[in-house]
Biopython code that builds the backbone (N, CA, C, O; Angstrom):
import numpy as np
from Bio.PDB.StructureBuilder import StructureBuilder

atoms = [
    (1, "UNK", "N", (0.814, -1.203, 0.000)),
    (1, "UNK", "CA", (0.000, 0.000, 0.000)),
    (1, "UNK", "C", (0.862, 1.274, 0.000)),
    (1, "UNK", "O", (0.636, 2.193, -0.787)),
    (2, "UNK", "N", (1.921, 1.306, 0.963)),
    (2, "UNK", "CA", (2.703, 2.609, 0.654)),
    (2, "UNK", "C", (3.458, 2.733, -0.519)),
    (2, "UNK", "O", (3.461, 3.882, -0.961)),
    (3, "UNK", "N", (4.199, 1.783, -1.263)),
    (3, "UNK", "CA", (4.647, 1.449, -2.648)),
    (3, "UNK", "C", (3.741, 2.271, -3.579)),
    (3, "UNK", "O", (4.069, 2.927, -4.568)),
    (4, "UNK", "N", (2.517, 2.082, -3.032)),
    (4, "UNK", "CA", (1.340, 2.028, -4.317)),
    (4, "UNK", "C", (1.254, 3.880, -4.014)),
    (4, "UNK", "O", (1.533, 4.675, -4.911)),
    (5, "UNK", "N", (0.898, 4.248, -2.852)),
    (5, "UNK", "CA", (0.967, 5.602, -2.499)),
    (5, "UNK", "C", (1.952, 6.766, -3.507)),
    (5, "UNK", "O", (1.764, 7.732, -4.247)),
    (6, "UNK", "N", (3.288, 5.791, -2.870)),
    (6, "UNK", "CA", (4.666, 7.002, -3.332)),
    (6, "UNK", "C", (4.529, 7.226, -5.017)),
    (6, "UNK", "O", (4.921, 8.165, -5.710)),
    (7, "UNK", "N", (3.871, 6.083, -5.359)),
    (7, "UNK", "CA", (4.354, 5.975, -7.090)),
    (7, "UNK", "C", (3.083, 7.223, -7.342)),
    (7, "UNK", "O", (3.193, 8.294, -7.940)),
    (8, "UNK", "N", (1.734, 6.566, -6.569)),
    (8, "UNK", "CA", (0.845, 7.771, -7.284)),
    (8, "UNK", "C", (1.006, 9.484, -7.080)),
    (8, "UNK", "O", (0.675, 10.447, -7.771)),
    (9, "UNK", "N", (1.713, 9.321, -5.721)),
    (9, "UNK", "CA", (2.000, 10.735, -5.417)),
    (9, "UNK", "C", (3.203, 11.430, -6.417)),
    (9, "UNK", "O", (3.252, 12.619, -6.735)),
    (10, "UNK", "N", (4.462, 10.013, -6.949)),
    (10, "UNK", "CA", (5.216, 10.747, -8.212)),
    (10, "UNK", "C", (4.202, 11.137, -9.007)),
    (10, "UNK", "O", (3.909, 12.333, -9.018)),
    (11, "UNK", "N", (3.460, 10.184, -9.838)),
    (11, "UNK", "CA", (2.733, 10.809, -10.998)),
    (11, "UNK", "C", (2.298, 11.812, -11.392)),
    (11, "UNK", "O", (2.300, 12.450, -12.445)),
    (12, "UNK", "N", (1.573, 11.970, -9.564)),
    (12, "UNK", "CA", (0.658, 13.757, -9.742)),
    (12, "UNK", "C", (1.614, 14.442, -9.610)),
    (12, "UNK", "O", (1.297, 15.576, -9.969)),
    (13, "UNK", "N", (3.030, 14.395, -9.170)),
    (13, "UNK", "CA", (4.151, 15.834, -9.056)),
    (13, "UNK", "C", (4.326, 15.283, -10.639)),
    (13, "UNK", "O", (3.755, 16.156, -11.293)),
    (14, "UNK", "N", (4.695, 14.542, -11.327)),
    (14, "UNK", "CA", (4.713, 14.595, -12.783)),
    (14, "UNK", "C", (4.380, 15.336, -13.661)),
    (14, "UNK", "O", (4.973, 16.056, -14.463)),
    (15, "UNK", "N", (2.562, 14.912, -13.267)),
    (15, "UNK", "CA", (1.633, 15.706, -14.120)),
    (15, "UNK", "C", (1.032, 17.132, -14.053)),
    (15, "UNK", "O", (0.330, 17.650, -14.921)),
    (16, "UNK", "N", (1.556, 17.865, -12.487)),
    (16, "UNK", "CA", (1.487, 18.853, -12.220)),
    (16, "UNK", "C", (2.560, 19.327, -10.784)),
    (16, "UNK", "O", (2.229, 19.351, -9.599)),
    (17, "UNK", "N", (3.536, 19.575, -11.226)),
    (17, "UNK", "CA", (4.643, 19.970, -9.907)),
    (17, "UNK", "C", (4.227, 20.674, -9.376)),
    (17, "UNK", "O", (4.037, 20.393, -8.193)),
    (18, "UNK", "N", (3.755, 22.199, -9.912)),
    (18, "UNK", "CA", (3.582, 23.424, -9.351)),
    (18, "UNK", "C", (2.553, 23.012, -8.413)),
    (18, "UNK", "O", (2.952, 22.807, -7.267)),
    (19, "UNK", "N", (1.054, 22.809, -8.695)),
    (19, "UNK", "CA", (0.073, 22.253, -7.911)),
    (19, "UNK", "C", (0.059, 21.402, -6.457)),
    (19, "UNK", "O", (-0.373, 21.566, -5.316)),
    (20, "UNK", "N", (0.906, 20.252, -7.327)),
    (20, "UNK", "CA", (1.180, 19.464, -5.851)),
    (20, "UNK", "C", (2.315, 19.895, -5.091)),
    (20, "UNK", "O", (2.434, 19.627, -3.895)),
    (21, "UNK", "N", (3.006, 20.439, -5.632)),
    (21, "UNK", "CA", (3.960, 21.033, -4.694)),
    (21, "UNK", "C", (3.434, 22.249, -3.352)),
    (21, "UNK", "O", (3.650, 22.225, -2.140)),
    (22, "UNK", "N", (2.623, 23.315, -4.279)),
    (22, "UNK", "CA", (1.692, 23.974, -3.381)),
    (22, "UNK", "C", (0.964, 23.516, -2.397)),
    (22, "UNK", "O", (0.891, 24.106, -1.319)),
    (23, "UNK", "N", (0.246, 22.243, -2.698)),
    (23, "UNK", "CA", (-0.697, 21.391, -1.724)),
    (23, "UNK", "C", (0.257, 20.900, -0.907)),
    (23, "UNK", "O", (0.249, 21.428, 0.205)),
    (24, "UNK", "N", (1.227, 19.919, -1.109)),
    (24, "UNK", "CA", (2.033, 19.642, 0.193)),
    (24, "UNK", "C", (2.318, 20.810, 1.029)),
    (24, "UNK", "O", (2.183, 20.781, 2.252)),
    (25, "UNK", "N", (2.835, 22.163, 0.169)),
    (25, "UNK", "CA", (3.544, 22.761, 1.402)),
    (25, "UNK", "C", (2.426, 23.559, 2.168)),
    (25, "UNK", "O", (2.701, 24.071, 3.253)),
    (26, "UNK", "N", (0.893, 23.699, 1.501)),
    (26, "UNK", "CA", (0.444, 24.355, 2.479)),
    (26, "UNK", "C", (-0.271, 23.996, 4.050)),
    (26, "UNK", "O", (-0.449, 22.778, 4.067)),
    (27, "UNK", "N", (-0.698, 24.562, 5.248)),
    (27, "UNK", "CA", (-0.916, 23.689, 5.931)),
    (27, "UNK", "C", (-2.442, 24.955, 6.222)),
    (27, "UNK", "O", (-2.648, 26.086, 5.782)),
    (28, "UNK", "N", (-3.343, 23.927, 7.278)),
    (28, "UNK", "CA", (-4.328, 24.738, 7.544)),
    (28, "UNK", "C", (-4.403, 24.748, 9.193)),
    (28, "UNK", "O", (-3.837, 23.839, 9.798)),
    (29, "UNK", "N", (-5.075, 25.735, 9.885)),
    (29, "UNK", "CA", (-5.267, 25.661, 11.072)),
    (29, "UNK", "C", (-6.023, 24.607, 11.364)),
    (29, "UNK", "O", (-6.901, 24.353, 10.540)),
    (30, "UNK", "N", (-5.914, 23.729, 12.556)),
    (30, "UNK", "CA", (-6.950, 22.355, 12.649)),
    (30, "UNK", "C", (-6.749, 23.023, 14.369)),
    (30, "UNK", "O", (-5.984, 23.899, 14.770)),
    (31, "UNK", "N", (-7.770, 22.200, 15.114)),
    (31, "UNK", "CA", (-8.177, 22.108, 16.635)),
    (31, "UNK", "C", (-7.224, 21.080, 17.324)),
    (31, "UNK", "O", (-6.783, 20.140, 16.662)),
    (32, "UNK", "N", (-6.958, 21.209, 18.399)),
    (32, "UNK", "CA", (-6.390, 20.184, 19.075)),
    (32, "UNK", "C", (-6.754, 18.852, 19.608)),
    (32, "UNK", "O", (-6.209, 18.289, 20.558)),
    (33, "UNK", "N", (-7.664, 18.443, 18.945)),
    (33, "UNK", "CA", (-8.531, 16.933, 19.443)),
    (33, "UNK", "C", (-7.765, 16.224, 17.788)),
    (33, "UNK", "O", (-7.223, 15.120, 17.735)),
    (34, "UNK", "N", (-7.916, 17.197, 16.570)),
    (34, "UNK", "CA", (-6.756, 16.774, 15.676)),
    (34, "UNK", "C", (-5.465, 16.704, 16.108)),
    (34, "UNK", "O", (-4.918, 15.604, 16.182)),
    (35, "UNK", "N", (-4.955, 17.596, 16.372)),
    (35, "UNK", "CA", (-3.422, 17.633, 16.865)),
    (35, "UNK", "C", (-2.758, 16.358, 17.626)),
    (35, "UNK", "O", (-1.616, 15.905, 17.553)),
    (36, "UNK", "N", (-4.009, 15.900, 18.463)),
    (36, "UNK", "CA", (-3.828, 15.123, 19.372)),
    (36, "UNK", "C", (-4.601, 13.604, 18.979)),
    (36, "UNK", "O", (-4.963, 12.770, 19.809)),
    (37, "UNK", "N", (-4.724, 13.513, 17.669)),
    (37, "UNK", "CA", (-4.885, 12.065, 16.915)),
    (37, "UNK", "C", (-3.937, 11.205, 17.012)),
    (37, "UNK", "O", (-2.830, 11.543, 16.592)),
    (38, "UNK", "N", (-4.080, 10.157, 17.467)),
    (38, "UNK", "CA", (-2.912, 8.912, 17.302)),
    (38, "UNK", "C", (-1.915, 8.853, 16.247)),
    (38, "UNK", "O", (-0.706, 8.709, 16.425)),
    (39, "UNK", "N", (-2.699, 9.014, 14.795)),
    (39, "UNK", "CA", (-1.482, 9.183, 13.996)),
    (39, "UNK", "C", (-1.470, 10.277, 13.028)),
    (39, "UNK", "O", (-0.472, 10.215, 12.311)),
    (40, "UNK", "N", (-2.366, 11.412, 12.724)),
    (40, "UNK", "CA", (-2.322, 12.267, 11.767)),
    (40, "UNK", "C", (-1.374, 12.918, 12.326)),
    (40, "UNK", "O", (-1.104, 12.645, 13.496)),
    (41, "UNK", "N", (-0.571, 14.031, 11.567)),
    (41, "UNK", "CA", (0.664, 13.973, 11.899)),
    (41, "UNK", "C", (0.377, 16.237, 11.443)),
    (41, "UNK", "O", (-0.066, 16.767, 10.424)),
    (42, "UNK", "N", (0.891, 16.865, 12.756)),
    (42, "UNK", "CA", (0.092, 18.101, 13.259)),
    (42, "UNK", "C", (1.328, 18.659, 13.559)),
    (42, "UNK", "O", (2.271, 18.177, 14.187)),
    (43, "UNK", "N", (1.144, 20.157, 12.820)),
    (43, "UNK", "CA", (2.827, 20.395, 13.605)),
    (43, "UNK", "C", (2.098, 22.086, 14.321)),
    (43, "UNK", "O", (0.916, 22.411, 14.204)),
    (44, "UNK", "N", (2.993, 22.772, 14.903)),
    (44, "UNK", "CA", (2.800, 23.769, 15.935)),
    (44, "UNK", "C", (2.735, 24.434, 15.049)),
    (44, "UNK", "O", (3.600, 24.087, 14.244)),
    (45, "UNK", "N", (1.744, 25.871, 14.432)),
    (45, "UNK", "CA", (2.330, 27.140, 13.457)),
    (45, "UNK", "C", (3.018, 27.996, 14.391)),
    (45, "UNK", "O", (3.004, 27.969, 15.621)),
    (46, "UNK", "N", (3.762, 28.936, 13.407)),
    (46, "UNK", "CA", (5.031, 29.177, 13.953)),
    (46, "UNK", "C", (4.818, 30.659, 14.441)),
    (46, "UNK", "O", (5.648, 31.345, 15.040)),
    (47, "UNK", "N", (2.971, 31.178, 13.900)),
    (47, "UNK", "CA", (2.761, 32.893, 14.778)),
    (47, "UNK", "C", (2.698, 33.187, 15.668)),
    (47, "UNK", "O", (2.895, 34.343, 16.044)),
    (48, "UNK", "N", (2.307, 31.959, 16.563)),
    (48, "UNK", "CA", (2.029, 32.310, 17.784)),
    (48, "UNK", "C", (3.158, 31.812, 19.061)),
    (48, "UNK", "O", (3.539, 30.678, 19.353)),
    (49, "UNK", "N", (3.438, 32.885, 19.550)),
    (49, "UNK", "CA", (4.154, 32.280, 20.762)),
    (49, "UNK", "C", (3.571, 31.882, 22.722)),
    (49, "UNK", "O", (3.913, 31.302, 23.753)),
    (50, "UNK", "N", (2.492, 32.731, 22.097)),
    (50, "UNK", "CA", (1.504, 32.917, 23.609)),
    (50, "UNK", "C", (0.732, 31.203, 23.948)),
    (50, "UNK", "O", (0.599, 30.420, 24.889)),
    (51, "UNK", "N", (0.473, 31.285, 22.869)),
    (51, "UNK", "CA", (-0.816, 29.778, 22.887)),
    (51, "UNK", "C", (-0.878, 28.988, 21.528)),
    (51, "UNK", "O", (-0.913, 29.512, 20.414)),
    (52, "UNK", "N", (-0.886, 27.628, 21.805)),
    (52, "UNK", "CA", (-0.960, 26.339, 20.652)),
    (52, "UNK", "C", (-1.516, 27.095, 19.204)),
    (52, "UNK", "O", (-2.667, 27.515, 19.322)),
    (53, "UNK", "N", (-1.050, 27.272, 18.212)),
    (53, "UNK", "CA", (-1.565, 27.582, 17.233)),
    (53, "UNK", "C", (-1.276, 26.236, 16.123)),
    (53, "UNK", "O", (-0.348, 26.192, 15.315)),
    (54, "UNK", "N", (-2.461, 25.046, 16.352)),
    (54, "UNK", "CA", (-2.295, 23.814, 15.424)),
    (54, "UNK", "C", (-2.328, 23.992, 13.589)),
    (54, "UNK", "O", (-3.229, 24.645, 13.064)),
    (55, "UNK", "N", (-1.353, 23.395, 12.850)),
    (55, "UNK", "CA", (-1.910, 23.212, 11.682)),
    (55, "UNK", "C", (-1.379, 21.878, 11.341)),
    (55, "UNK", "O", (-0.727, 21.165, 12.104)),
    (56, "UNK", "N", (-1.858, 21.490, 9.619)),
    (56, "UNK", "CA", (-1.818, 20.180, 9.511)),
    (56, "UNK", "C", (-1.874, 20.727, 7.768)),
    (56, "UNK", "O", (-2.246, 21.830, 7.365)),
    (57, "UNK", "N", (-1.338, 19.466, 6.888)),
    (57, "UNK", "CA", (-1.263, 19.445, 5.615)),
    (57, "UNK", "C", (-1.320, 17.838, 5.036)),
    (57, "UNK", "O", (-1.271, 16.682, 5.455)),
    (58, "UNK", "N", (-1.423, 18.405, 4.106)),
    (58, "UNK", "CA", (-1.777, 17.172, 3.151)),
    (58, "UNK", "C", (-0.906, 15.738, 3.272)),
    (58, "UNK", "O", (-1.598, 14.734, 3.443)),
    (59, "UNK", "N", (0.229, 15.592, 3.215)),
    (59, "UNK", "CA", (1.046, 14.789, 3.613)),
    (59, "UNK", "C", (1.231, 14.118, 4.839)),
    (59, "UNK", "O", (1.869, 13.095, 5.088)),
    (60, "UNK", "N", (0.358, 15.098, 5.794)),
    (60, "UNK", "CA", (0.642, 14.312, 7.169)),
    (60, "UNK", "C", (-0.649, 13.875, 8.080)),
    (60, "UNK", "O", (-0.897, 13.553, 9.242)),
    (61, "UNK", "N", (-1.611, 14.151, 6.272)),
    (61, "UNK", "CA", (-2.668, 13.790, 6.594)),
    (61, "UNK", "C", (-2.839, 12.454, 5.692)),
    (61, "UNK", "O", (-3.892, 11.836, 5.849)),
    (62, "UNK", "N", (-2.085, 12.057, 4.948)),
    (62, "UNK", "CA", (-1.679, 10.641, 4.288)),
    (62, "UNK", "C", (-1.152, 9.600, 4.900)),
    (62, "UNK", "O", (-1.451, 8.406, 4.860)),
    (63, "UNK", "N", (-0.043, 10.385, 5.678)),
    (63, "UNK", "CA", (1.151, 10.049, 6.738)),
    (63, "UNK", "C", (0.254, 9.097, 8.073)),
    (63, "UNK", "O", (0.431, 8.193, 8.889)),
    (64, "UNK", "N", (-0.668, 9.957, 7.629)),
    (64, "UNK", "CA", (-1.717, 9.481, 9.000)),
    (64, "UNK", "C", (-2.798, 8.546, 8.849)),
    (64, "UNK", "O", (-3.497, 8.284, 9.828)),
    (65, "UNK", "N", (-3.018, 7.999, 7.699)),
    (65, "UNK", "CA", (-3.873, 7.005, 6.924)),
    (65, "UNK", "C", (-2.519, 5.844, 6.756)),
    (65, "UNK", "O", (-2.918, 4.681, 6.812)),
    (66, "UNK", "N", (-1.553, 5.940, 6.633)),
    (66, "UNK", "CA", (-0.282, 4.770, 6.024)),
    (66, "UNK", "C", (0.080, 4.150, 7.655)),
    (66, "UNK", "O", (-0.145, 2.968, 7.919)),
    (67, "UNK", "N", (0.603, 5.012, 8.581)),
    (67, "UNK", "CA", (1.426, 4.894, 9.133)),
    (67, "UNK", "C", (0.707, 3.676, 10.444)),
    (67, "UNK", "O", (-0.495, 3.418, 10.508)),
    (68, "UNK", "N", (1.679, 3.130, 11.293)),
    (68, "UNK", "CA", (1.230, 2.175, 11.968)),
    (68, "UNK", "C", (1.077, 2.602, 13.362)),
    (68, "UNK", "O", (2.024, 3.061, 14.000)),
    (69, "UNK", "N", (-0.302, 2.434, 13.928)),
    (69, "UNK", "CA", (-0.383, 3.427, 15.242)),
    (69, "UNK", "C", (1.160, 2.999, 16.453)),
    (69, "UNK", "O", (1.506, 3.547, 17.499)),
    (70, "UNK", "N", (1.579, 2.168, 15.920)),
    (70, "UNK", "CA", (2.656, 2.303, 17.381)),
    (70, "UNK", "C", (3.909, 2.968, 16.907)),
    (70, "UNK", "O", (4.847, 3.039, 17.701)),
    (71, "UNK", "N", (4.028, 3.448, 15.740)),
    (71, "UNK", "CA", (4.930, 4.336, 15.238)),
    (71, "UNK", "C", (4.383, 5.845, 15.238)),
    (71, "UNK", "O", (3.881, 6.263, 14.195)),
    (72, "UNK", "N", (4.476, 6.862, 16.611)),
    (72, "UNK", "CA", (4.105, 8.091, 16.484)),
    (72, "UNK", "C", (4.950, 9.136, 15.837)),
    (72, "UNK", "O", (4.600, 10.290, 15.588)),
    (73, "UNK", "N", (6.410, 8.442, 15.535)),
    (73, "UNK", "CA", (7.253, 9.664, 15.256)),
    (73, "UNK", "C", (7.239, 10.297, 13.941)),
    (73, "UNK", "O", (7.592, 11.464, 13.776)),
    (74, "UNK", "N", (6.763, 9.396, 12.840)),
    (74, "UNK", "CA", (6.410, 9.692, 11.152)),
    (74, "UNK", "C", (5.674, 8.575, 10.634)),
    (74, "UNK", "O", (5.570, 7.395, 10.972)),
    (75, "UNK", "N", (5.154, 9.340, 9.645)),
    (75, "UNK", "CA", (4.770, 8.592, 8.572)),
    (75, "UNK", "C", (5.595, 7.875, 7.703)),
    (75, "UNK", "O", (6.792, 8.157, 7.752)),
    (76, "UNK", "N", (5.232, 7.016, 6.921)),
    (76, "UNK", "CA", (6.390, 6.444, 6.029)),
    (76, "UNK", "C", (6.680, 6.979, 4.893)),
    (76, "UNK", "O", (7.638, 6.516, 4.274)),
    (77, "UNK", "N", (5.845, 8.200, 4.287)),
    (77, "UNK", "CA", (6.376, 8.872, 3.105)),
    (77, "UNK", "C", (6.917, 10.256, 3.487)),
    (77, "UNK", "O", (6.360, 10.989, 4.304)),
    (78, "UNK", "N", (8.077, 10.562, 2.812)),
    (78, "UNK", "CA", (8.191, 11.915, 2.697)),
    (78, "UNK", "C", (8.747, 12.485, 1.568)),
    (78, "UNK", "O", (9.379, 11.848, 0.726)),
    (79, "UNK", "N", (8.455, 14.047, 1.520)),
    (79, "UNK", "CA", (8.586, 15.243, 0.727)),
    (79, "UNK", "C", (10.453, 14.936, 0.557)),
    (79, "UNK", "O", (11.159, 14.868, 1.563)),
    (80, "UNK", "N", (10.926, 14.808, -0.617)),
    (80, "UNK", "CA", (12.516, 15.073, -0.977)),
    (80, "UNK", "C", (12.219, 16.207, -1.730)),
    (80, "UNK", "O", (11.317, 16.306, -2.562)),
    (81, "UNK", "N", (13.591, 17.655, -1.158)),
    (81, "UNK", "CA", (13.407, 18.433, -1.726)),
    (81, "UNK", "C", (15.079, 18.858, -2.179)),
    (81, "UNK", "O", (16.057, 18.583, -1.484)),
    (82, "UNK", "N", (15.114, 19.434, -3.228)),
    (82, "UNK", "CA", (16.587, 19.846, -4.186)),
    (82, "UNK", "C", (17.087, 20.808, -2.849)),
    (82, "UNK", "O", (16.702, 20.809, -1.680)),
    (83, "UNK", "N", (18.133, 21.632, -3.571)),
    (83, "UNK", "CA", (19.205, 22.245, -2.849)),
    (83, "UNK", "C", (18.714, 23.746, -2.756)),
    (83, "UNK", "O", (19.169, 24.616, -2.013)),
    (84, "UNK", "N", (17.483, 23.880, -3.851)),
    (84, "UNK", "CA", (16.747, 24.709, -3.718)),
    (84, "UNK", "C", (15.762, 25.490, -3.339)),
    (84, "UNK", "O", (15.425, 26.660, -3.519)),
    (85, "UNK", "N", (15.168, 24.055, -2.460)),
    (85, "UNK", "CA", (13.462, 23.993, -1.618)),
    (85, "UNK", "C", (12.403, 23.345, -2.895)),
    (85, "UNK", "O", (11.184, 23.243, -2.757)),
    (86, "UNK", "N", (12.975, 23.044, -3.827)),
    (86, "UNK", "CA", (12.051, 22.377, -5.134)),
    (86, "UNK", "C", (11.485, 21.073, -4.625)),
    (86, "UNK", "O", (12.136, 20.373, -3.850)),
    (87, "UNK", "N", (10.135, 20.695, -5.101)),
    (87, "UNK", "CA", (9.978, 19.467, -4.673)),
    (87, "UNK", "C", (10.122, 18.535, -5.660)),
    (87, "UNK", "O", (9.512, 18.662, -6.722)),
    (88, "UNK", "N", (10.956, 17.480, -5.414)),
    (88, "UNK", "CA", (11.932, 16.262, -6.515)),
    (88, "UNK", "C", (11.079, 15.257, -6.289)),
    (88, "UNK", "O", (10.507, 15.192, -7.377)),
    (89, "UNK", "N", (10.571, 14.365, -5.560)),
    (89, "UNK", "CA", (9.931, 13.599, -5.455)),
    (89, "UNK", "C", (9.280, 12.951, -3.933)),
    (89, "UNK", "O", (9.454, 13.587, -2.894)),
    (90, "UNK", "N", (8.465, 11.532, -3.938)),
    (90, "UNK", "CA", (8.448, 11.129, -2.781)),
    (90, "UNK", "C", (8.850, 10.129, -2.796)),
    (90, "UNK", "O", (8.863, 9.433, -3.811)),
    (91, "UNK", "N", (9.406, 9.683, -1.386)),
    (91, "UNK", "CA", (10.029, 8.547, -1.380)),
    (91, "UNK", "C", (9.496, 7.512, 0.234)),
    (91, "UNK", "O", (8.641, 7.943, 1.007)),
    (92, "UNK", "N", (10.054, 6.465, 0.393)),
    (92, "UNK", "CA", (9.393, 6.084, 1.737)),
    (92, "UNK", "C", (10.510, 6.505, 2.738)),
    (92, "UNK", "O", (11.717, 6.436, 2.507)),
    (93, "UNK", "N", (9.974, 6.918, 3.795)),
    (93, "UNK", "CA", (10.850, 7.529, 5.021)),
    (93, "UNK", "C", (12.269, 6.801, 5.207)),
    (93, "UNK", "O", (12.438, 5.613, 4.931)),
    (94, "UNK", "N", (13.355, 7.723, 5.749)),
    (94, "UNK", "CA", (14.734, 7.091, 5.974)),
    (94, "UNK", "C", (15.058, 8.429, 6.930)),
    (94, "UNK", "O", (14.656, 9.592, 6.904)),
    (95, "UNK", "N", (16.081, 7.609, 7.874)),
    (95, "UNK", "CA", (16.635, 8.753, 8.538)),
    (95, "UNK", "C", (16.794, 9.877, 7.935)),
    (95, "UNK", "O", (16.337, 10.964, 8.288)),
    (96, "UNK", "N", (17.751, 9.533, 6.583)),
    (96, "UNK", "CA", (18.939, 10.790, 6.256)),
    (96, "UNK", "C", (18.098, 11.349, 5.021)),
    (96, "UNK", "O", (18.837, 11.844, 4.170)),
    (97, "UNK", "N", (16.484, 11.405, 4.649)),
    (97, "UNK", "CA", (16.085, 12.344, 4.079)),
    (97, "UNK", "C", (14.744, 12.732, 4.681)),
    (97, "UNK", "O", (13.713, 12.674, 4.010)),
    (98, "UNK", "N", (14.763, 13.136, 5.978)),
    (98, "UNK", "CA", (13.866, 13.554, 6.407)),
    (98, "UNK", "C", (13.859, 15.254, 6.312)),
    (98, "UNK", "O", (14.979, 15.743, 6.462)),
    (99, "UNK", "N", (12.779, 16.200, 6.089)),
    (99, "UNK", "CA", (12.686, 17.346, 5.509)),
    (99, "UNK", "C", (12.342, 17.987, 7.268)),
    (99, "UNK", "O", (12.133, 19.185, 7.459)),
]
sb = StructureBuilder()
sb.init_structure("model")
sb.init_model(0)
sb.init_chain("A")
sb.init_seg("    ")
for serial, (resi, resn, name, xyz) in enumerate(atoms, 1):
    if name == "N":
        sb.init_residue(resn, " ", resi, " ")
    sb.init_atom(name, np.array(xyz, "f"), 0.0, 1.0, " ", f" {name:<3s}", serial, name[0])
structure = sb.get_structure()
């Protein structure tokens, strides 16, 4: 199933980089009963320093459909990006290309 994931997620950066590239990187504000899901995968936004400001994106909302609940630390796919911030492809998680 994740095999099957990474290849479809190449295709659509294939058939449209700009697009999916936009969709991965954007994230949206979500509530903290999300944040605090077993495995969707929620990171802190970075405006607020006073109080929790949750968001979440597309990838770590995949991340969170793939991944195996006793693994909280990632999902098994991630974003590889060039030397530039470009997005090159996806691949399945490894230490040494985590973004």
């Amino acid at each position: 199933m994740i095999e099957q994931a990474i290849e479809y997620l190449n295709s659509l950066l294939e058939d449209d980089r700009e697009a999916i590239e936009k969709l991965i990187e954007s994230r949206v504000n979500c509530n903290e009963a999300l944040a605090n899901h077993p495995t969707c995968e929620v990171g802190l936004h970075p405006i607020s320093s006073t109080f929790p400001v949750y968001c979440v994106g597309l990838l770590g909302v995949i991340n969170g459909m793939l991944k195996d609940y006793n693994d909280v630390k990632t999902g098994p796919i991630c974003a590889v990006y060039d030397k530039d911030y470009n997005l090159v492809k996806f691949e399945r998680y490894k230490e040494d290309n985590m973004i």
